[in-house]
DRENKOLMI-576384 format. One record per residue (C-alpha): x, y, z; residue number from 1; residue in three letters. Coordinates in pm, whole numbers, plus 50000, padded with zeros to 5 digits. Layout:
<r x="X" y="Y" z="Z" seq="NUM" type="Ala"/>
...
This chain:
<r x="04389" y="07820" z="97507" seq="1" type="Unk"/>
<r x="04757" y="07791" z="97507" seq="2" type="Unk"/>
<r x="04987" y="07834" z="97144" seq="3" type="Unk"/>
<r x="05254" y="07674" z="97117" seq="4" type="Unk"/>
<r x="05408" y="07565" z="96796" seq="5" type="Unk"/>
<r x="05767" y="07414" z="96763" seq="6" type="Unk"/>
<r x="05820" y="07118" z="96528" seq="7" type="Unk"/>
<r x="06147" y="06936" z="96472" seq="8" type="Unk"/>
<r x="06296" y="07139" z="96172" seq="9" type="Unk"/>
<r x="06335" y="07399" z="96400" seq="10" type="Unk"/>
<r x="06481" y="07233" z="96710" seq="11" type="Unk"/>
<r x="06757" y="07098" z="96425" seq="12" type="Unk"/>
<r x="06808" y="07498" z="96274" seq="13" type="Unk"/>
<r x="06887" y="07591" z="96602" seq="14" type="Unk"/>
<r x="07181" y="07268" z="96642" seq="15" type="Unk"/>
<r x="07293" y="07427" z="96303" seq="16" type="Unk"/>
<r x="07284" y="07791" z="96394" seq="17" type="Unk"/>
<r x="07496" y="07695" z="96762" seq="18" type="Unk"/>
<r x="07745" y="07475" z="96579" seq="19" type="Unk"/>
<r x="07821" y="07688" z="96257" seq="20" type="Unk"/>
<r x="07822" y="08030" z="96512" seq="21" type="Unk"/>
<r x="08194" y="08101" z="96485" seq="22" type="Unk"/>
<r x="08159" y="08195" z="96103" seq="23" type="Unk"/>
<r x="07927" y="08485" z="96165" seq="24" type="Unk"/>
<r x="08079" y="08838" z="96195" seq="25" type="Unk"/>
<r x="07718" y="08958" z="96301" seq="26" type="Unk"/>
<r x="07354" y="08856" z="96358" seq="27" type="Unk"/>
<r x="07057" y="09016" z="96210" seq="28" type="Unk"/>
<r x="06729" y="08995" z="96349" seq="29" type="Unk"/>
<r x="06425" y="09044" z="96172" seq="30" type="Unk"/>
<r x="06126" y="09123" z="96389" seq="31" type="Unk"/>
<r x="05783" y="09238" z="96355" seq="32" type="Unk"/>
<r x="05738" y="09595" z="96411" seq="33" type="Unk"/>
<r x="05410" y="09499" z="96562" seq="34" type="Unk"/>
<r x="05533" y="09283" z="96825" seq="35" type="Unk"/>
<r x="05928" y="09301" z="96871" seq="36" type="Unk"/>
<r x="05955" y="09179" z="97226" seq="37" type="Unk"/>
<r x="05743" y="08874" z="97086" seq="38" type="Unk"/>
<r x="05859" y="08782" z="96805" seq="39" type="Unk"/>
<r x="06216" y="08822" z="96885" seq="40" type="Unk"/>
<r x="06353" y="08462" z="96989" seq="41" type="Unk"/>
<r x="06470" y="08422" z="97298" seq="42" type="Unk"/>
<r x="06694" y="08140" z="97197" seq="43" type="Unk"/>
<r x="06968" y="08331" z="97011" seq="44" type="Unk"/>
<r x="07056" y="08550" z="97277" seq="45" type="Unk"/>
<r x="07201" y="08191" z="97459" seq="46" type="Unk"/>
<r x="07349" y="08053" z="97179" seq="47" type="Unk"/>
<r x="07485" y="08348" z="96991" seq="48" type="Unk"/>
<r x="07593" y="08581" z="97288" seq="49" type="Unk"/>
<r x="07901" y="08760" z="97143" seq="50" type="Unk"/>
<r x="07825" y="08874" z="96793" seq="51" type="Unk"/>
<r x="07744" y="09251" z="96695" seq="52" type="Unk"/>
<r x="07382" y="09262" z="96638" seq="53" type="Unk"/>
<r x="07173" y="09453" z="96443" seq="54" type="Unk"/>
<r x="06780" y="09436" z="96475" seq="55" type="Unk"/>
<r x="06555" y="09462" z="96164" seq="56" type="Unk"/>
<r x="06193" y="09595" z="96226" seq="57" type="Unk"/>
<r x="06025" y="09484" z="95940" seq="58" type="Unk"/>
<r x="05666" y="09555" z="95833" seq="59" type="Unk"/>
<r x="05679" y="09896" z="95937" seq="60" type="Unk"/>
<r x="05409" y="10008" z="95687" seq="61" type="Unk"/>
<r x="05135" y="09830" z="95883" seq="62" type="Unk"/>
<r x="05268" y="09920" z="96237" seq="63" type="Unk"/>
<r x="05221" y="10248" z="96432" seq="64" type="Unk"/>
<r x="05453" y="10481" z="96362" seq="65" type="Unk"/>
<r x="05513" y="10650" z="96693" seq="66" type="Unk"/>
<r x="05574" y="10295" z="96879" seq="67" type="Unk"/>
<r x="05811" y="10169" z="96598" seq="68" type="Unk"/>
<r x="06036" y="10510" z="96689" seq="69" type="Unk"/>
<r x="05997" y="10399" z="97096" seq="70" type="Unk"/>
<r x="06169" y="10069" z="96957" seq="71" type="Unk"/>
<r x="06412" y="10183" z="96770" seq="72" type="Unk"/>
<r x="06515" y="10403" z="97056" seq="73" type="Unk"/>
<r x="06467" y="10117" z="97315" seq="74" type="Unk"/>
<r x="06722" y="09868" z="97094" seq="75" type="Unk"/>
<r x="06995" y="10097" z="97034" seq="76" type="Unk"/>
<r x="07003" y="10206" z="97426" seq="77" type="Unk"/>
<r x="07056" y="09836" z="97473" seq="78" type="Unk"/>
<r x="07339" y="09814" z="97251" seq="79" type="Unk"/>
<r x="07211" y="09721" z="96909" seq="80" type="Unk"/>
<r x="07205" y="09876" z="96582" seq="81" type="Unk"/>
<r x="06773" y="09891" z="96484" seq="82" type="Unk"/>
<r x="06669" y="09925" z="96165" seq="83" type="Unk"/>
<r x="06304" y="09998" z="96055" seq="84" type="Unk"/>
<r x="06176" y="09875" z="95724" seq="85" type="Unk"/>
<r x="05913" y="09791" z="95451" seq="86" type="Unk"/>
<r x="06036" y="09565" z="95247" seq="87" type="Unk"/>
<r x="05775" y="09761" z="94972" seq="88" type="Unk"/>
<r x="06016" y="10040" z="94965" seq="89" type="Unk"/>
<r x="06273" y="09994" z="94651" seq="90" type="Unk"/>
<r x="06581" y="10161" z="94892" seq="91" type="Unk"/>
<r x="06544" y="09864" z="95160" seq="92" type="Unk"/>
<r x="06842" y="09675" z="95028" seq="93" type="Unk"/>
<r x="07040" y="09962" z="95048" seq="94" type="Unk"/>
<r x="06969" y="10067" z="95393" seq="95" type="Unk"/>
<r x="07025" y="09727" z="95516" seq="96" type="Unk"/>
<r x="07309" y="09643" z="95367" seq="97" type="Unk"/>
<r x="07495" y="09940" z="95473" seq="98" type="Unk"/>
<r x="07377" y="09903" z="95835" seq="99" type="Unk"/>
<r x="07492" y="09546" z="95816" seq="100" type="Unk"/>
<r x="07832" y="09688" z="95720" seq="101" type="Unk"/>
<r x="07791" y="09977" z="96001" seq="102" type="Unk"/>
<r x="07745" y="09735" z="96266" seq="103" type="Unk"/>
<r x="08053" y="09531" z="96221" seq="104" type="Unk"/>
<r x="08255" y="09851" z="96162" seq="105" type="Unk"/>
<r x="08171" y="10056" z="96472" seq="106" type="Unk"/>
<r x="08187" y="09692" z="96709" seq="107" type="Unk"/>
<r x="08524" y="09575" z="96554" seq="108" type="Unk"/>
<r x="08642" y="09941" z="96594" seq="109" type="Unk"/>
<r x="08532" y="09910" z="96979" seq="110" type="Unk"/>
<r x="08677" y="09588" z="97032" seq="111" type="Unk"/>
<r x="08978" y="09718" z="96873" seq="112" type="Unk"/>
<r x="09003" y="09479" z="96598" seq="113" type="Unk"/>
<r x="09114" y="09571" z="96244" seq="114" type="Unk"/>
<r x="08840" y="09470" z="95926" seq="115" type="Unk"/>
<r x="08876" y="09632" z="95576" seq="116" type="Unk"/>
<r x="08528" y="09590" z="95440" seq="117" type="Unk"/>
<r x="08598" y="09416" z="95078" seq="118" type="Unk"/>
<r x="08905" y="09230" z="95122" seq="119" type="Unk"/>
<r x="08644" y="08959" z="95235" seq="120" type="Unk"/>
<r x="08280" y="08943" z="95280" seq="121" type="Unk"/>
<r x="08068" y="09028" z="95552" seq="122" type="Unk"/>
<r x="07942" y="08719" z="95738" seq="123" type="Unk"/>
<r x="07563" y="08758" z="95861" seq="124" type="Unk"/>
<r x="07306" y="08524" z="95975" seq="125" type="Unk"/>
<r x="06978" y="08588" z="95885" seq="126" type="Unk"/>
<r x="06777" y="08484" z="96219" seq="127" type="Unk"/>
<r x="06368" y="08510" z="96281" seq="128" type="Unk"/>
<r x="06043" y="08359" z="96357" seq="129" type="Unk"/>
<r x="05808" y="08235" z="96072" seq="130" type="Unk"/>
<r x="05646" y="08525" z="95883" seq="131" type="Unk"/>
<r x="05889" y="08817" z="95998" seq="132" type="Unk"/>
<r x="05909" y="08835" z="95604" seq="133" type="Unk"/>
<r x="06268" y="08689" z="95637" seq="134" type="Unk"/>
<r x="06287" y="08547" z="95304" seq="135" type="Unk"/>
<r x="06139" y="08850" z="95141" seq="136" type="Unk"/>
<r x="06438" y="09063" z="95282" seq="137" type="Unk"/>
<r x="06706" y="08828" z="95150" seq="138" type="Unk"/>
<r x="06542" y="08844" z="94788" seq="139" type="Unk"/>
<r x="06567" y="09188" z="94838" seq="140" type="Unk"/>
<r x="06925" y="09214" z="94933" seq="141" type="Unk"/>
<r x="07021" y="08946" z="94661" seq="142" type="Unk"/>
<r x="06840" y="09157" z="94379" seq="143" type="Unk"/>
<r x="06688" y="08768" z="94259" seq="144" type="Unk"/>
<r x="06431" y="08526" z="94388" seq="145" type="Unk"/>
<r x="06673" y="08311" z="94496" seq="146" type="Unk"/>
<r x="06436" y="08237" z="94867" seq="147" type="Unk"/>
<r x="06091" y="08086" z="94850" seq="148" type="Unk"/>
<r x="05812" y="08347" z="94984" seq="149" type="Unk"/>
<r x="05476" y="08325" z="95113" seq="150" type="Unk"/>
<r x="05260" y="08485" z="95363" seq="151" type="Unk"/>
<r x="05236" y="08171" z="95586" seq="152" type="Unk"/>
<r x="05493" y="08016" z="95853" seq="153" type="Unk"/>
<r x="05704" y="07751" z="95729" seq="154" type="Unk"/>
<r x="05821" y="07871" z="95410" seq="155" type="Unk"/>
<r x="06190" y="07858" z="95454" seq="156" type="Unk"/>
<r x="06334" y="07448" z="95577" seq="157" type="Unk"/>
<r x="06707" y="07467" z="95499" seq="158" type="Unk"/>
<r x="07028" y="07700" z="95561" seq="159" type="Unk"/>
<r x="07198" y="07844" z="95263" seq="160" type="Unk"/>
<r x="07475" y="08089" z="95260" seq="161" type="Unk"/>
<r x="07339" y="08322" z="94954" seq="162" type="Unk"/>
<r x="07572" y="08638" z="94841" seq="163" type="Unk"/>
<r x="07414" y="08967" z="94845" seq="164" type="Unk"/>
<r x="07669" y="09164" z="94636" seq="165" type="Unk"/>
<r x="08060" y="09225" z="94675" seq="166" type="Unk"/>
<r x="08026" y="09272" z="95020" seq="167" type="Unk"/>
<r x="07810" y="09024" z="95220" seq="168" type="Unk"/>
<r x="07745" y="08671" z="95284" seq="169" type="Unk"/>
<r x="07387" y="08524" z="95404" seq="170" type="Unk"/>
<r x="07338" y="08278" z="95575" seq="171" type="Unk"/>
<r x="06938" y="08199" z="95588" seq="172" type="Unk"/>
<r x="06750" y="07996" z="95816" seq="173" type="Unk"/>
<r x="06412" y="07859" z="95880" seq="174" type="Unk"/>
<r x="06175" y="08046" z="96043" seq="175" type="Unk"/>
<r x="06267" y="07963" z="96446" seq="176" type="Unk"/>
<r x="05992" y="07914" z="96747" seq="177" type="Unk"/>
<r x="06111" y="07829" z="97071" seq="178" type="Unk"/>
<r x="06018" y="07517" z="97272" seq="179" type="Unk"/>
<r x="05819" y="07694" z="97545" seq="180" type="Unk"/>
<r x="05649" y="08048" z="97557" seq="181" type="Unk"/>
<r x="05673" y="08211" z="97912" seq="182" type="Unk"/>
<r x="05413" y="08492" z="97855" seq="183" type="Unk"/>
<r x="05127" y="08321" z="97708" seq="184" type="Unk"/>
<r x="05037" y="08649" z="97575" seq="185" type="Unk"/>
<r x="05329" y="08573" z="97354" seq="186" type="Unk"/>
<r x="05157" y="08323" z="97172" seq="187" type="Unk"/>
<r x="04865" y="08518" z="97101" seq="188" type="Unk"/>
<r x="05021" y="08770" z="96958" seq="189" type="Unk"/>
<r x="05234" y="08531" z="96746" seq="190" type="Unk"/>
<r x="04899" y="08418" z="96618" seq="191" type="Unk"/>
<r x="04745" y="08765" z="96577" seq="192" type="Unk"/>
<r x="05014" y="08822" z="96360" seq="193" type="Unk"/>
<r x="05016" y="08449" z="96169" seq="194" type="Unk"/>
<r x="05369" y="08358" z="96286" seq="195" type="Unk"/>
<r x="05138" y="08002" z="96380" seq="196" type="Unk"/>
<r x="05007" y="07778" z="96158" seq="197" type="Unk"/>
<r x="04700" y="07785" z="96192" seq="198" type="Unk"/>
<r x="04605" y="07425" z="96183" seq="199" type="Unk"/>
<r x="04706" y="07518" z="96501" seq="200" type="Unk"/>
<r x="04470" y="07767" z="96625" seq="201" type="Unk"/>
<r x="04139" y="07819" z="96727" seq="202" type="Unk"/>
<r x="04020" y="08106" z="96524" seq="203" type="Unk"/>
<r x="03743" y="08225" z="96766" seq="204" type="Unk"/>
<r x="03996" y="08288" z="97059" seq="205" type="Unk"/>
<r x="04262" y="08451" z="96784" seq="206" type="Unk"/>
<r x="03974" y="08713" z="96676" seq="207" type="Unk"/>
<r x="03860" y="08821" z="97062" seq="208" type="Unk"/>
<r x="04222" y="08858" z="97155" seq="209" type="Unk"/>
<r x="04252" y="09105" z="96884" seq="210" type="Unk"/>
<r x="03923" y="09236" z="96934" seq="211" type="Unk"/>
<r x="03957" y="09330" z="97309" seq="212" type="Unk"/>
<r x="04311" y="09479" z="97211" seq="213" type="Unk"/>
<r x="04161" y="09694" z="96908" seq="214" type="Unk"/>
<r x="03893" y="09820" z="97177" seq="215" type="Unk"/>
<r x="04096" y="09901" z="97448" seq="216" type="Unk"/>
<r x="04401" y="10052" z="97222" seq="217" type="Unk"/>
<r x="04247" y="10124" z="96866" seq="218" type="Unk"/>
<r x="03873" y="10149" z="96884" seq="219" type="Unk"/>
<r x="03881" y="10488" z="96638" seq="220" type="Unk"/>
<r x="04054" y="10210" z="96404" seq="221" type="Unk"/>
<r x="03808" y="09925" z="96443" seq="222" type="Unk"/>
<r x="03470" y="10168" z="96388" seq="223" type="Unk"/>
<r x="03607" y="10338" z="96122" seq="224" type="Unk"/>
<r x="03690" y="09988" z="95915" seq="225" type="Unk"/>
<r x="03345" y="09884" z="96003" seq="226" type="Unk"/>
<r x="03126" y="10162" z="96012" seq="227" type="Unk"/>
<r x="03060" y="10180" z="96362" seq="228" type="Unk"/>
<r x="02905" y="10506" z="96486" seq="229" type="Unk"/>
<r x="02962" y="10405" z="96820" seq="230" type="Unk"/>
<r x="03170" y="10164" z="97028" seq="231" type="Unk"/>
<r x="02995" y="09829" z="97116" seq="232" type="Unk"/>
<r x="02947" y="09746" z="97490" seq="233" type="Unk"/>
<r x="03196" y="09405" z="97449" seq="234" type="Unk"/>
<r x="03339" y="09215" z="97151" seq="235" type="Unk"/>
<r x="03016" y="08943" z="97070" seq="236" type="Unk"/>
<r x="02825" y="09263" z="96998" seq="237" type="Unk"/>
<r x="03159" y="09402" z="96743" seq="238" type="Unk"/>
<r x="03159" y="09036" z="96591" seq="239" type="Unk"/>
<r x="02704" y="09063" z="96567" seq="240" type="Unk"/>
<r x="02789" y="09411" z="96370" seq="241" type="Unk"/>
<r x="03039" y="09270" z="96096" seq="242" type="Unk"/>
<r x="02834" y="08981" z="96045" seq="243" type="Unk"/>
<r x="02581" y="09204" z="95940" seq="244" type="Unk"/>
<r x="02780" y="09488" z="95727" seq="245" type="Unk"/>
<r x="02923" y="09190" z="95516" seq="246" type="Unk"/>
<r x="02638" y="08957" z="95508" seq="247" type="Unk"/>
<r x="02825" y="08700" z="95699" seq="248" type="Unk"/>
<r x="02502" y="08465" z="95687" seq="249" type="Unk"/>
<r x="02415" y="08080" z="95689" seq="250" type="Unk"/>
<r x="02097" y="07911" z="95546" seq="251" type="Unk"/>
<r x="01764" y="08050" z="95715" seq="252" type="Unk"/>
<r x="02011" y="08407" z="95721" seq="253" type="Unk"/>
<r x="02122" y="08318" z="96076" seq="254" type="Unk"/>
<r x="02434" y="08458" z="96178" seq="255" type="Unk"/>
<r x="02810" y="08320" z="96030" seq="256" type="Unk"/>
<r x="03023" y="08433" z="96357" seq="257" type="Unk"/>
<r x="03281" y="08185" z="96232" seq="258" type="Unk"/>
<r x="03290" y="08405" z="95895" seq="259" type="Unk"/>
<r x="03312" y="08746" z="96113" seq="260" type="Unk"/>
<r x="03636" y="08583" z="96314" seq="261" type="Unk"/>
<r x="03810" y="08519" z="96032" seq="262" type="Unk"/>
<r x="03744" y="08867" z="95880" seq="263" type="Unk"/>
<r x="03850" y="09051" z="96182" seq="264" type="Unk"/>
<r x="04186" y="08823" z="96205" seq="265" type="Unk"/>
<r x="04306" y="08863" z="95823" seq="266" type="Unk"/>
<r x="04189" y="09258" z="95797" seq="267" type="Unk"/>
<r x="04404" y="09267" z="96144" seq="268" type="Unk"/>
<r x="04685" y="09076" z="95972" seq="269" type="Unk"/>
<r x="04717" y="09260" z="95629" seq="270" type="Unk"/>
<r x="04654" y="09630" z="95778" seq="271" type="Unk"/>
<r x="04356" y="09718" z="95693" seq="272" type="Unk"/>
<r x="04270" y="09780" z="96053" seq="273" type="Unk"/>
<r x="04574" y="10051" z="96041" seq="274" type="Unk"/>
<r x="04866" y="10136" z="96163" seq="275" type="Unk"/>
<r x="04880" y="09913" z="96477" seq="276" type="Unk"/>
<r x="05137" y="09823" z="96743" seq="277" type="Unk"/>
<r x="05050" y="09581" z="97008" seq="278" type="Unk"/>
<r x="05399" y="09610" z="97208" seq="279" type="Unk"/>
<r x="05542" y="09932" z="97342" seq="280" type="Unk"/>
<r x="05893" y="09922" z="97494" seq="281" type="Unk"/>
<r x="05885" y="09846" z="97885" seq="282" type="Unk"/>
């Protein structure tokens, strides 16, 4: 199956992002934690090539802990300023906001430019793919519910510059795809981790994807959520086993496989598979 998902409010966001670019002092990034070579758009790096950057790893509370510190390393050897978050944790704002300020500092500094942080905002564009929880991190930097939030791609159509405090400036932006994936892996782990809509999607080939990878990289994970005293030989036998732990059944009591897919996928989504990573830094 190949994912691919790219309708036309985004093609227009990025026209908007390219031709308001000069008013940015810096770009933020929010990523999954889970997937931050996938879910970071390619895009931006063409069209915003000469801004200070600083990378956002959100939804650190549902990814593994070890890999998110392998990111964080791998982004700030390239450069960048990374930042690992929940946006559960009350002190996010905070630590955002002053790495925001940080990042434009220390690159001004470099480039030998003079800035006085609060004779005039901080300029930032808030940049990534539907379901990063984007939105959820402006709210939090605003203090108000000034962003729409949901879990589901989408959310976010239009560009608004919203101020978070004394000292910076938003600029938000719909959740951004690209036209074509190279990897197709890419788009299965976009849909593992419901950046897709998934009107989209087959569900079927969405939960053996993230079967195979919880066998291969998590199976202690995947037997302890469902009470597996050993590993099954391959995933039909994984999806035979949940069907019957949570009564996943049609009329006559035959099998609901469609039911078991659809467990696997939002128990993988929501983290109650773990701590999970499916990208480590090459």
């Amino acid at each position: 199956m190949t994912i691919q998902w790219f309708p036309g409010h985004m093609a227009k966001a990025i026209k908007k992002i390219k031709e308001s670019r000069k008013q940015f002092d810096i770009v933020t990034e929010v990523l999954d934690a889970r997937i931050p070579l996938s879910s970071r758009n390619p895009v931006i790096n063409r069209i915003i090539p000469d801004k200070p950057r600083l990378i956002i790893l959100n939804k650190t509370d549902i990814a593994d802990p070890e890999i998110t510190s392998k990111w964080v390393d791998y982004y700030q050897s390239q450069g960048m300023q990374a930042l690992p978050v929940s946006t559960f944790h009350s002190y996010c704002a905070r630590k955002i906001e002053n790495a925001i300020i940080k990042t434009v500092t220390e690159k001004n500094i470099i480039a030998g430019k003079k800035i006085k942080i609060g004779n005039h905002p901080v300029k930032t564009v808030i940049i990534g793919i539907p379901n990063t929880g984007k939105s959820t991190i402006i709210n939090c930097l605003t203090g108000k519910r000034k962003e729409k939030v949901g879990n589901k791609p989408g959310v976010t159509r239009t560009q608004n510059w919203i101020f978070a405090g004394k000292n910076i400036l938003l600029l938000d932006t719909p959740g951004i795809l690209w036209p074509k994936f190279e990897k197709k892996i890419t788009g299965y782990h976009l849909a593992s981790t419901n950046s897709i809509k998934e009107e989209n999607l087959n569900m079927e080939d969405i939960a053996l994807f993230i079967c195979k990878f919880m066998m291969g990289q998590y199976p202690e994970n995947l037997m302890r959520r469902y009470a597996m005293k050993n590993m099954p030989a391959n995933p039909a036998e994984v999806f035979k086993h949940i069907c019957t732990i949570r009564q996943c059944l049609l009329p006559g009591n035959d099998l609901n496989y469609e039911r078991s897919y659809e467990i696997l996928v939002q128990e993988f989504r929501n983290g109650k598979l773990g701590r999970i990573s499916m990208e480590t830094p090459e």
